[in-house]
Every structure is written in structure tokens, then in C-alpha cells.
N, C-alpha and C positions, 0 to 999 in steps of 0.2 A: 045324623052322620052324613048322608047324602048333601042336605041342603050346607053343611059347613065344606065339604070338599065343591060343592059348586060356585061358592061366595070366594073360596082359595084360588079355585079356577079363573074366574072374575078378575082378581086383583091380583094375578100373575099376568093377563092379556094385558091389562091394564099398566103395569108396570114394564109391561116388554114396550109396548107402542106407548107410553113414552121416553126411554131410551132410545130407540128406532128415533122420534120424532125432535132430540135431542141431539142425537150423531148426526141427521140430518140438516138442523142449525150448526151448528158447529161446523160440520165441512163446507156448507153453502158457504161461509163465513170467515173461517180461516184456513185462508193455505199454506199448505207446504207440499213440497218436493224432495224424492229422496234422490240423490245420483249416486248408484253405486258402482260406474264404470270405471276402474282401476285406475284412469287417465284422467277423470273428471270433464269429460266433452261435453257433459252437459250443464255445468255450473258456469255462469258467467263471473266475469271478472267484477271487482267492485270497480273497476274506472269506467266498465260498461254500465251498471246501474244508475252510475252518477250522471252519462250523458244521456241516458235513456230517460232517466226521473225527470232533467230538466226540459223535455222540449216540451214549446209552448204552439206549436202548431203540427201540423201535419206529415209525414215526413211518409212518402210513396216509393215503393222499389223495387224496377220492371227487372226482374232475372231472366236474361235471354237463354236459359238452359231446357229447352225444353225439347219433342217429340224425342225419336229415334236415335239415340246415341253409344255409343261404347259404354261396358260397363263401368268401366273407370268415371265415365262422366256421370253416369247415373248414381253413380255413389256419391259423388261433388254434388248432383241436385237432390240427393236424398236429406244428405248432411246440411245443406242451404234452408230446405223444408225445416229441420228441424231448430236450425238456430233461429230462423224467421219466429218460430212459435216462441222459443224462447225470449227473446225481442218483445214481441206480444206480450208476455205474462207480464214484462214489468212495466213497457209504455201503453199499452192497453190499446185503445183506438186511434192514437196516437203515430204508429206503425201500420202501416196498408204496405200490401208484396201480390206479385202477380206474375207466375212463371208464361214468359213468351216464347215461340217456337220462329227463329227469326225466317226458317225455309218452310213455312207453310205454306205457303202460296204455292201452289202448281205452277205457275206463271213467271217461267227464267227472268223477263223484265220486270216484273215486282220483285221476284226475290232479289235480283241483282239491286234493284234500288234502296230496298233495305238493307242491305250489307253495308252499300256506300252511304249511307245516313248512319248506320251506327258506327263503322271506321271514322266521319267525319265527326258524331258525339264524343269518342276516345274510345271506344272498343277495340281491341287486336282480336283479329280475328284468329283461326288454326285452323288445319289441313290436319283431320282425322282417319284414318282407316280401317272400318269395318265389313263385319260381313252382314251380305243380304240375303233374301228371302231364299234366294237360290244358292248358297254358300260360298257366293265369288268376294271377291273384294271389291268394296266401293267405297269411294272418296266422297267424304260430307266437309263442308264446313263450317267450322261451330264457332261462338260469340260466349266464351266462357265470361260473364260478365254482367254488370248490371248497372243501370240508369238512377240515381238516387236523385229523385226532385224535393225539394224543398221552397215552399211560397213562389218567388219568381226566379228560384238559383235550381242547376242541375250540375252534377258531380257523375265521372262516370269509373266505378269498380272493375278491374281486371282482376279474376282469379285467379291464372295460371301463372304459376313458379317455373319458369324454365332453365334450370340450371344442367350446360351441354355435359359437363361432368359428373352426373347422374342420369338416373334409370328412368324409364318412362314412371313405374310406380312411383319411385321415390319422389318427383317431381310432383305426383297429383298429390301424394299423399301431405307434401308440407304444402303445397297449397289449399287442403282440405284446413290444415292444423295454424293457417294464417287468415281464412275467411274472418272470424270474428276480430281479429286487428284490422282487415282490412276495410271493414265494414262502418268499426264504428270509429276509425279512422277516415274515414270519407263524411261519414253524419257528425263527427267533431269539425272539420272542416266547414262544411255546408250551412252549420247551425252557430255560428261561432260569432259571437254580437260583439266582443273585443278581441283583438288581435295583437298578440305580442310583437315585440320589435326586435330586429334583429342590426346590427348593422356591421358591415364590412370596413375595417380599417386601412387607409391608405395614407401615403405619405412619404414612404419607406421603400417605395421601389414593389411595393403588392401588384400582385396580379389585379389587372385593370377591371372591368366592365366587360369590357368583349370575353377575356380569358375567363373570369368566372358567370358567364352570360347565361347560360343553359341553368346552371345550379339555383342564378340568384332568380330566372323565373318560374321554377318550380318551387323552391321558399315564399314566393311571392303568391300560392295559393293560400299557404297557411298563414305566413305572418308577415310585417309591414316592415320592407327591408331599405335602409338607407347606406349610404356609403360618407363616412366620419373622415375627416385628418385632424388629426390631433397634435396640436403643438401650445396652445396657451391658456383655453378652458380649462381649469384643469374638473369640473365638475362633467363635463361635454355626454363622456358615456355614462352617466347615471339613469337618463330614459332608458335604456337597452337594457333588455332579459338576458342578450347574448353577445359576443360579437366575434367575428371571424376575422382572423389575420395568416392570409391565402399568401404565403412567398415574398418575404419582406426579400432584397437585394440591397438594400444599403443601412449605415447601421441607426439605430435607435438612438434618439437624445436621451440623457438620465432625466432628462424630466417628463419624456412621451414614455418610459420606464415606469416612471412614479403613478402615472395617470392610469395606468393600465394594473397598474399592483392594488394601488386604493380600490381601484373600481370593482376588482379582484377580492380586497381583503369587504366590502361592504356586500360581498354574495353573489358578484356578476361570474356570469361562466363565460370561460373561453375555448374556443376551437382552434389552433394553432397549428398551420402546415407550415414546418419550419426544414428549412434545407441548410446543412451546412458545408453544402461542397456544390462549385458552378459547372455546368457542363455546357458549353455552347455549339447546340442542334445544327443549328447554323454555320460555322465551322468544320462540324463532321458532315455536314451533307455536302459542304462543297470542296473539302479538302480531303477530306477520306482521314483523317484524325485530328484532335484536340486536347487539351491540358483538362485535366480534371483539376480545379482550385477552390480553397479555401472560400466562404461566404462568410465574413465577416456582417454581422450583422448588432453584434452587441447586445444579445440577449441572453449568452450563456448563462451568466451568472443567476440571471432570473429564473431561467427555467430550474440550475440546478437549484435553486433555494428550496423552488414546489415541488420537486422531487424526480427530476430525467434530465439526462445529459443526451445529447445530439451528436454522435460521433463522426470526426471528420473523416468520413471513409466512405465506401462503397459496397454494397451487397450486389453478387451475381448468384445468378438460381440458375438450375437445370430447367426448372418452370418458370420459361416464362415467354411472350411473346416476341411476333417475329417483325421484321421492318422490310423493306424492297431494297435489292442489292443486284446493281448492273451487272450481269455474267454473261454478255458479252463481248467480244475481244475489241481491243480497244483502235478506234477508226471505223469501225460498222455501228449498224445501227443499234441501240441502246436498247436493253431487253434485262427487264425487270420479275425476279424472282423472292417471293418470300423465303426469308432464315431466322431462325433462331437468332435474337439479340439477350446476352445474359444477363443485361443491364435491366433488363427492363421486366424483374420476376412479375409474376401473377400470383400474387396473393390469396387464399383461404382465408374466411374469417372464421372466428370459433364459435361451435352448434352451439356452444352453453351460454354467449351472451346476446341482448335483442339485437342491438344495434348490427350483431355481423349475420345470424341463424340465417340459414337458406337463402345467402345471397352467393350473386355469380361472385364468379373470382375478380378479383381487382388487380384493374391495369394500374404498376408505380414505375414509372421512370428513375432510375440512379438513387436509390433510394438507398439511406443510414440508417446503423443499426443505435437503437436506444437503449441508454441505459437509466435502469432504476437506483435511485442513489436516496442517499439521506436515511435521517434515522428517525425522522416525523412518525410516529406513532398513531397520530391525530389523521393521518393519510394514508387512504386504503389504495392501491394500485392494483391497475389488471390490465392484463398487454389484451389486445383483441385484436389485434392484425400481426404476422410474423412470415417471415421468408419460412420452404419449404424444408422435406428434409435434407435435400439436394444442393444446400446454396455455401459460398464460403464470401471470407471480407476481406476488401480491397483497399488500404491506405492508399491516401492521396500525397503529393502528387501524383500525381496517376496519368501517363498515356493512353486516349480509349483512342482507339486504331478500328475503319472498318475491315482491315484484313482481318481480323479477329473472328469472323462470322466462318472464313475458310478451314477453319480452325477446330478440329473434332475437339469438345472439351474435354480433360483427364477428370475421368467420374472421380479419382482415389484424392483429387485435391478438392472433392466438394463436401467438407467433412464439421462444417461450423451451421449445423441446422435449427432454423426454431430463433432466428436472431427478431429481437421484436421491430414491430415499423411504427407500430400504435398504441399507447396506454391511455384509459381514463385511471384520472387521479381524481380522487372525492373527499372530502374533509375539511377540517382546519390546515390552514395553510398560514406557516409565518412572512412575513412582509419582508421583503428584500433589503426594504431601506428601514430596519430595525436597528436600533442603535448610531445611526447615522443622519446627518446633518442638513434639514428638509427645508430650513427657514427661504433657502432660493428656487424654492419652486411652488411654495405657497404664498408668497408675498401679492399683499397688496387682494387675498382672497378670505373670506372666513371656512375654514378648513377645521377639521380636526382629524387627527392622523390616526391609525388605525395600524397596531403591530401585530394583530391577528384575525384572521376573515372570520365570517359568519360561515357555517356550513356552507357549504358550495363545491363544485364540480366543476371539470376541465378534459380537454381532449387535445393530447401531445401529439402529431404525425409530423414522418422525418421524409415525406416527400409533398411537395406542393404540387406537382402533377395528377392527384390523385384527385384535386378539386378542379383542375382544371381543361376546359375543354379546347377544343380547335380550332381555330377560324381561317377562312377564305373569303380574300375580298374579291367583292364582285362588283358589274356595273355597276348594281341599284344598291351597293353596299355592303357593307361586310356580313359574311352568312356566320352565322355561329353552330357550329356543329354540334349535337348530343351528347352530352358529357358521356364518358366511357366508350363510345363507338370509336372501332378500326374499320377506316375504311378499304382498308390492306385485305381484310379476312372477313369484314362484314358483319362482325359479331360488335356488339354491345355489351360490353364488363360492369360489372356491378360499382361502378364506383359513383354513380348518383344516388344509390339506393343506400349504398355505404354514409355520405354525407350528408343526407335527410334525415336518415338514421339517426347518427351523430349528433344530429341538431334538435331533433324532437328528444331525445335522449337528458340533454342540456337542459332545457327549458320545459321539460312535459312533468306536471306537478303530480298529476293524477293517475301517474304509472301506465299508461294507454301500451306505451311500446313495450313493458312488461309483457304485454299477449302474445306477444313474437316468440317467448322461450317457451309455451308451451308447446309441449310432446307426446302426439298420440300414437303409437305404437303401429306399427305395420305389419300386422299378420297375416305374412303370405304363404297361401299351402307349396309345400315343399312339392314340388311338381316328380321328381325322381319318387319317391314313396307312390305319391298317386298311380304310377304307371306301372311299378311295382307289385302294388297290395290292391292293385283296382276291384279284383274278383273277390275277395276276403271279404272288403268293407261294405261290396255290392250285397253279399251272402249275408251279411249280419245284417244292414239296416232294410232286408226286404223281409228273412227267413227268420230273425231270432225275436223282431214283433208281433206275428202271428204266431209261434208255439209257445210264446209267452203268455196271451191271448188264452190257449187253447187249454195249457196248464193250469192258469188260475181258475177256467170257468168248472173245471174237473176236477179242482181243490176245494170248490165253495160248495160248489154239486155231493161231494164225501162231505163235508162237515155236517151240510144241512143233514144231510142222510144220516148221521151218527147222532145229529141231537135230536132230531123227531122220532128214531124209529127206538121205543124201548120196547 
């Protein structure tokens, strides 16, 4: 009897330690991860596996977020720690990360030359305020941001979202919930062994060079941008993933129509800042008013085929920026005040699509309201830019007058809110010159005409100013200013960010700018409760674990006591 319950014993060890020895292969072996955080922060996206799986070298990334910081940044470097690691599980050694403290140095002339080294790599630096050892307030400056090298290229990451219209939280927090776009948005860039093509359409009175100056060289880290005119190729835009047509001014030939539909209905995307009313800047700055007219440009018809009409009118908003306006009297010297211009609303883009989430407001000049037309089924529409609730509409002809600024506006007349400025259209799209007589504009080319697109995507805007930046000529040449900067207020509007956006949106196959909509929740302790129930919650998480404690050791104490003692 003994010796069989000891051979039982035997081949129970036996079978436990190999199980044990089993689960141990196994997990050595296969992984997996659970994420069970309501928001999913820790699952990456598949367009980040995709560029992680591919890289073929090294890819290193110095995060300047390191010692002494505010909590809010500590949580930005905690959250960077953990998607690093995540980075790691899929590209393995592949991925190298190294948190720097750019003010370690004791030494004001080091530190100061390391600021100016990372300012000059593209770091923006920020002016923080906390508190120290002693409880006063101290100013640090921090380099929320990071170095991403690759072989002999280096790319440089700003984390911080600063939009003036939101909370200090709310700002870190969507910058916390944009690190991994921004991330593998800079290692798609850096790693990137073809480059798509983009090209700008001219011919038609478009905004030049200089006027889309700023946009076309921040495009020109991502993709290879040339400038087209199109009048007798008609194949011309076929190399191009995209092309942009920035403020046409004169009108369209039906056959620069046809080239731009074909190229359309064969799956090219287009971005299209179309204006259909002239305002001349020019005229109001030196006349003190001007004619609002008509822009004839001869694309109605096209646009409305793919499904928006361009209204010849005007939106004025309650929001929106302000211009410089001589106020004083006239014969003394000239003295220059910012006002409200209503012409010129500031835009919100909407939280729920990538291309607008967490961007500043967007500067539009005289900008029309869009409409969605047609019964296209095959074509999905969704406005992502729109005046506020504050705005109404202005038929043209129209006198803009700057006494207009003197002028308290009647809030009871601003009663037309929500009027769109932006739609993407996506789908099958019918061809304009459907049914209609092509032979003189194919002639003399082997062509085959096309009366419905492949799936493809487009992006309608009813103001050209929104791609366009400023220029100042100078000695050594014309300066081109930062697209979206007022140099009136100082501020920098979202409208480079709006049309990058835009653009990767267009031609990005792999969903990358998809990581823009996600949403990690903000859960902030309600600070009025805290100050409230301080004492209560103090009392429960000191006093109700210890006679919890105390209870059960004096519950186990009576059991034993009642089973042993018969």
C-alpha cells in the first residue's frame, strides 16, 4: 500500500514538472498581450506594425524629457516610456530610445548651448512653472520632444499641442493621445525609400510659388512636389498620387477640365481651394472699401458633378480675427489698433475626423458657404471645416467698407451657424464629360475615356487663403512667412497643420493619420469634492484598512478556535 501511494507520488511530481516545464516553452515562445484599458492606449495601430516590421536598420530616439518636471510632463514621459516599449515588442532591436535631461548641466553656458543646439535641430522649447524644494515658484525650461536619427538622416518630434482655446490639461492630454502619430509619423518619413509625388496646378491664375511657399516646403519633407500647367498632355498628371489646385483666378479650358476629370475618374485625388467671390486686399487697404465680385473660373459645373456647389456669397462670423485700423484722427500721426474683421472667421475643425482633431483654429479670409448636392449614392461626403455658431451669409455684390470695424455687430442677425467651408468627398465619382463629345480633346493621343473613377478621394475648400501664406519682399529677396502666422497678434493658426493634414489624408494608404482620432479619456479629480470630503476619504483609506486587518485576524483566530477545540 505504501510503496503504490509512493510510485502515485512519483508520477504526480513527475507530471506537475512537466507541465511547469511546458508552460515554460510555451511562454518563452509565444507571445501575447492583453490590453484591457477601456481606450486601448496600449494596442498599436496596424499602420504602426506595418512601419515598425519594415525597417531594415537602426532607427535611435533621444527624448529630451527628462529630470525635474511638472506632473503633467511626467505623465507625457511616463506614457513615451511605455509606447517606447511597445515600439520594442514589434521592431525588436531594431528601436534604441534614451531619455535626456537637456538642463543637467550645472553650468548656465552649457546648458544655454544646449538649448541653442536643440532650438537649431527643430525643437520648440516651453516656459514651465513649478514648484521647488522650498514651495515658491520656479521657471524651468523644457524641450518636450525628441531627436529621431536614422543611418545619416535625423527628423526632429515636438510633442506639445498648444491650442490657445483650451486648458493647460486638455492641451497635454491630446498631445499624450497624438505621440504615437507623431512618432511613427516622423519614422515614416525618415525611413521612407520612395516618395510619392505631389504636384501643384498652375496655369489658371493659382497662387504662385511664393504664395504657397511655406506649405510647398514642409510637403517637400514627405513627398516630391512639382508645379504642372496643363494645357495639351493630356496624360501630364498621371505620375502624381495628388495634386493641388491653390486659387485658380481665371477660367478653365474644357479641355484643362477633361485632363483633370480623367486623371480624377483613373483614382487621382484632388485638393481644391476654390473661391468664387474676388475681394481686392489691395483696394481695402488703400481705399478704405471695395466690390466684393464674382470669380468666374469655370469649374462649377465640375465640381457640382462630384458632388459641392461654391456659393457666390460670403460668411461673416462673430469668431473671428482681427486686422490693424488707423484710429487716429486724420492729419496726425497714424496709430494703428487691432479689431475684429468679420470677414475673416476662425474656423474649428471637428474632434471626430483626423485630418481637423486637435488643431488650432484656422485663419479663412472671405470665405463661401458649400453646398452638398447630387444624388451620387457611390459618394460619401463629410464637411470637416464649418463657420461657428455666431456667423450669417453675405450675397455678393457686396460692398466690404473698413468703416465696418466701427460698427458693434447685431448678435440677432448672426443666426445662419454651422455653414460648411470644407468637405471630403470619397467614392465613385461620375465624369463630367459623360455623355458628351471628347473626340477634340483626345485627338491625335491613344486615350480611352473613363465615365466612372476607380474609388478615390478629394477635398473641396471654398477659401484659397487657407493655403496661403504671406510674403515680404526684401533686399536679399522675397521672405516667405509661415503659413498661418499673424503677425498683427503673434499667433500661428492651424492652417499648415490643417493642409498637411489634408494631404497625408489623400495619398496615405496605410491609415497612419487614422491615429489622430484616437481618444484617451481625461480623468480629472473633480477638485470642489476633494476640498469638500477631504477628511471622510482621509479617514477611510488610513482607518478602515487597519480594522479590516484587525477583524479578519480575530475571525480566523474564532474559526481555528471552534475547529480544534472539541
Amino acid at each position: 500500500m505504501k510503496k503504490n501511494l509512493k510510485t502515485q507520488n512519483i508520477i504526480q511530481l513527475f507530471i506537475t514538472l512537466m507541465i511547469i516545464l511546458i508552460i515554460n516553452y510555451i511562454s518563452s515562445n509565444v507571445y501575447f498581450r492583453l490590453d484591457l484599458t477601456a481606450d486601448k492606449r496600449y494596442t498599436l495601430s496596424k499602420a504602426t506594425h506595418e512601419i515598425l516590421d519594415s525597417l531594415d536598420d537602426l532607427v535611435y530616439i533621444e527624448v529630451y524629457l527628462d529630470g525635474e518636471m511638472p506632473i503633467g510632463f511626467q505623465r507625457m514621459q511616463k506614457s513615451i516610456h511605455e509606447l517606447m516599449d511597445e515600439f520594442r515588442v514589434v521592431a525588436g532591436s531594431s528601436i534604441q530610445y534614451q531619455f535626456k535631461n537637456p538642463s543637467e548641466s550645472n553650468i548656465e553656458a552649457e546648458r544655454n548651448a544646449m538649448y541653442q543646439d536643440l532650438y537649431e535641430r527643430g525643437l520648440d522649447p516651453t516656459n514651465v512653472k513649478d514648484r521647488d524644494e522650498e514651495g515658491g515658484l520656479a521657471e524651468k525650461i523644457l524641450f518636450p520632444g525628441a531627436i529621431i536619427t536614422y543611418k545619416d538622416r535625423e527628423v526632429p518630434v515636438n510633442f506639445l499641442v498648444n491650442n490657445p482655446g483650451l486648458s493647460a490639461e486638455v492641451n497635454l492630454n491630446n498631445s499624450i493621445q497624438s505621440l504615437e502619430y507623431e512618432f511613427v509619423d516622423a519614422i515614416r518619413k525618415i525611413t521612407a525609400k520612395q516618395r510619392k509625388r505631389i504636384a501643384f496646378i498652375e496655369g489658371q491664375g493659382e497662387l504662385d510659388e511664393y504664395k504657397t511657399g511655406d506649405i510647398t516646403r514642409s510637403l517637400s519633407e514627405y513627398y516630391d512636389i512639382d508645379r504642372v500647367t496643363i494645357k495639351d498632355y493630356i496624360n501630364i498628371l498621371d505620375p502624381y498620387d495628388a495634386i493641388i489646385i491653390a486659387g485658380p483666378t481665371k477660367e478653365y479650358t474644357e479641355k484643362s477640365k477633361f485632363i483633370v476629370d480623367q486623371y480624377i475618374m483613373k483614382g487621382g485625388k484632388v485638393l481644391w481651394f476654390i473661391e468664387s467671390i474676388q475681394v481686392s486686399m489691395d483696394s481695402l487697404s488703400t481705399g478704405g472699401s471695395t466690390f466684393a465680385l464674382m470669380n468666374e473660373i469655370n469649374l462649377n459645373d465640375q465640381l457640382f458633378k462630384y458632388g459641392v456647389r461654391v456659393n457666390p456669397n460670403i460668411i461673416q462670423d462673430i469668431q473671428c480675427a482681427v486686422i490693424p485700423v488707423n484710429t487716429s484722427v486724420s492729419g496726425t500721426q497714424p496709430k494703428f489698433a487691432p479689431a475684429p474683421w468679420l470677414y475673416f472667421p476662425l474656423l474649428n475643425g471637428l474632434d471626430n475626423n483626423p485630418i481637423t482633431k486637435n488643431l488650432n483654429m484656422i485663419k479663412s479670409e472671405f470665405p463661401s458657404v458649400l453646398d452638398i448636392v447630387g444624388n451620387n449614392e457611390a459618394v460619401i461626403k463629410t464637411v470637416i471645416l464649418a463657420s461657428s455658431y455666431s456667423s450669417k451669409v453675405l450675397n455678393i455684390p457686396l460692398l466690404v467698407s473698413l468703416r465696418e470695424v466701427s460698427k458693434q455687430p447685431d448678435q440677432a442677425t448672426f443666426v445662419m451657424p454651422n455653414n460648411p467651408i470644407a468637405v471630403i468627398l470619397e467614392g465613385n465619382f461620375e465624369s463630367v464629360f459623360k455623355n458628351r463629345l471628347i473626340d477634340k480633346y483626345i485627338k491625335g493621343f491613344q486615350f480611352k475615356f473613363k465615365e466612372t473613377s476607380e474609388s478615390t478621394k478629394m477635398i473641396v475648400v471654398s477659401d484659397a487663403d487657407i493655403i496661403r501664406n504671406d510674403i515680404r519682399p526684401r533686399a536679399d529677396g522675397i521672405f516667405i512667412t509661415p503659413l498661418g502666422y499673424d503677425r498683427y497678434t503673434k499667433q500661428t493658426y492651424g492652417n499648415k497643420e490643417f493642409v498637411m493634414n489634408a494631404v497625408h489624408y489623400l495619398v496615405d494608404e496605410r491609415g497612419i493619420l487614422d491615429m489622430r482620432s484616437r481618444e484617451f479619456k481625461l480623468r480629472l479629480l473633480d477638485k470642489t469634492k476633494i476640498q469638500n470630503e477631504r477628511t471622510r476619504w482621509q479617514v477611510i483609506n488610513t482607518v478602515f484598512p487597519v480594522l479590516f486587518i484587525i477583524v479578519f485576524a480575530f475571525l480566523v483566530a474564532y474559526l481555528r478556535k471552534r475547529k480544534y477545540t472539541m
